[in-house]
N, C-alpha and C positions, 0 to 999 in steps of 0.2 A: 152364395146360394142361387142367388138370380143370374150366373151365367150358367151355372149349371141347367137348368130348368131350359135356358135356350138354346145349348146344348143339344139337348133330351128331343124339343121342340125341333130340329133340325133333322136329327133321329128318326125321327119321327114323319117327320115330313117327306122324306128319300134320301136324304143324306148319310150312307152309311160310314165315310168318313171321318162325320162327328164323332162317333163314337167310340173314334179313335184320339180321342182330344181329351174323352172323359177317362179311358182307360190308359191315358199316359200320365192324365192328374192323379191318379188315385191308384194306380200298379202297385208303388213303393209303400202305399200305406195300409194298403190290403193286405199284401205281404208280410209287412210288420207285424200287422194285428193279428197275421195268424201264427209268423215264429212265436210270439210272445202269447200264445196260447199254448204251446209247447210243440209244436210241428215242424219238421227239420225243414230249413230253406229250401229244400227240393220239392218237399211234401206242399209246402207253403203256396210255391209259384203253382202246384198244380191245381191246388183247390184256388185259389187266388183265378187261373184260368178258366175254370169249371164260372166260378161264381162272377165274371164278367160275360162270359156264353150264356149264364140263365141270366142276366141281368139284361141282355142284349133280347133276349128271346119275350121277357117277360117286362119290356120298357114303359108296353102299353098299359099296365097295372101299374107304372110308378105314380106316387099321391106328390104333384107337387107342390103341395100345401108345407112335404114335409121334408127334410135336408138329405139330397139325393145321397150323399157320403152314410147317413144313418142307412139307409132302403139298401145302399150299397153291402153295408158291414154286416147287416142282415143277412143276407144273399149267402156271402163268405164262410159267415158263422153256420148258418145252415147246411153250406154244401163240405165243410168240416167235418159236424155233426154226426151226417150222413156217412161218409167214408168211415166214422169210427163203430158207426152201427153196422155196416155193413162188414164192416173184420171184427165185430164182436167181442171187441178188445174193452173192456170195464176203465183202462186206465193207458191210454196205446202213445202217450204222451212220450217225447225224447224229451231228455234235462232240458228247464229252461235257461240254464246259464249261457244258453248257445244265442240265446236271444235278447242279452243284456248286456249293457255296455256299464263295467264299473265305472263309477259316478268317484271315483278314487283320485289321488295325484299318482299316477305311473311313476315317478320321480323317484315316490318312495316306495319298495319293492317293499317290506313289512307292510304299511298301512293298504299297498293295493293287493297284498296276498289275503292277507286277513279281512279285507272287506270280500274280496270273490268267496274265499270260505262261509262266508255268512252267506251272500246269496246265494251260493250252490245249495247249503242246509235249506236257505228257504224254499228253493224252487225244489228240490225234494220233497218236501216238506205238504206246497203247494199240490204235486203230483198228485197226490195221495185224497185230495178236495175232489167232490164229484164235478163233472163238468160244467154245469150251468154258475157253478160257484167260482170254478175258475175262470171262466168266461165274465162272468160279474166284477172281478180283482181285477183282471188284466185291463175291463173296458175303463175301470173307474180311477187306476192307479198308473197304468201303463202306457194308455192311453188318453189321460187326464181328460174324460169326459164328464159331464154332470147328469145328476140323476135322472136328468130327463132326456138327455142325448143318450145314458143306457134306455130308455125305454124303450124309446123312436126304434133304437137299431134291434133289440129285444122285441120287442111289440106286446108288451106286459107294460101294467098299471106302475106308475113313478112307484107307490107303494113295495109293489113286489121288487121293484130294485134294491129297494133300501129295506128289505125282509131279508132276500139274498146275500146282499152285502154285508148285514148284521150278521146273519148267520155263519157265511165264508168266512167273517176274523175269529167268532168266535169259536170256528175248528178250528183255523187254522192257528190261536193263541192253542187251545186246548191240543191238539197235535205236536207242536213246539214244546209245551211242558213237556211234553210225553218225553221227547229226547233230551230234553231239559237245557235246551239251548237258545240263543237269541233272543229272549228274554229282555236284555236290554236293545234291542234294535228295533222290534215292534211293541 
């Protein structure tokens, strides 16, 4: 956290350089964060671009009290957000299977068929969750952050995480009955 901030600090200073230091730390995980929101790798890298140009633009607002990677994933999620508001698309998500790496032995073709089939039902499944829920799952699960690194990068009360997060399974179990699948996997 603290080379980041001297980073920022350099940034800041006239070094436009640095800031090419902080967006080669953090390209591949911006990018992540946002396949595995549902967004095709292409879509990904462009919102991923947008949201280090406002990040660049808007550096002198960063708090660095707080972890530039959260201010960062912020940024991402926002300029996502945005692109989905602006095509007015309710649910504008591609499958997330595109963005998940079976957790399987490859070795065995049954056990790694049959686990992708689960995750594809899920991320269906997920699709269908409205986006702050899905954004909530992905940051907490996908991204194995804690409730308060969702906050930071959300900028809502630790509470409202773990509202959202309560709420996101309990669609997403109630969803799942619905097609009455995976039952035993979550």
């Amino acid at each position: 956290m603290e080379e980041d901030q001297e980073w920022v600090k350099q940034v800041l200073g006239g070094d436009p350089h640095a800031f090419a230091h902080l967006v080669n730390k953090y390209k591949n995980r911006v990018c992540s964060l946002l396949v595995r929101m549902g967004n095709s790798p292409e879509d990904a890298e462009d919102f991923a671009q947008t949201a280090f140009v406002n990040a660049y633009k808007s550096l002198q607002q960063y708090d660095a009290s707080r972890p530039f990677s959260a201010w960062l994933n912020k940024i991402a999620i926002n300029c996502c957000l945005q692109a989905w508001r602006t095509t007015q698309k309710k649910n504008p998500l591609v499958p997330f299977q595109e963005s998940i790496k079976a957790h399987t032995n490859e070795e065995d073709p049954e056990s790694f068929y049959l686990a992708r089939e689960k995750q594809n039902e899920l991320f269906a499944v997920m699709e269908e969750l409205a986006s702050h829920y899905r954004i909530v799952l992905t940051l907490r699960y996908f991204e194995e952050l804690s409730y308060q690194e969702i906050a930071e990068t959300m900028q809502v009360p630790v509470t409202t995480v773990q509202v959202h997060l309560y709420r996101a399974k309990k669609k997403l179990r109630e969803l799942m009955g619905k097609r009455g699948e995976l039952h035993e996997m979550y």
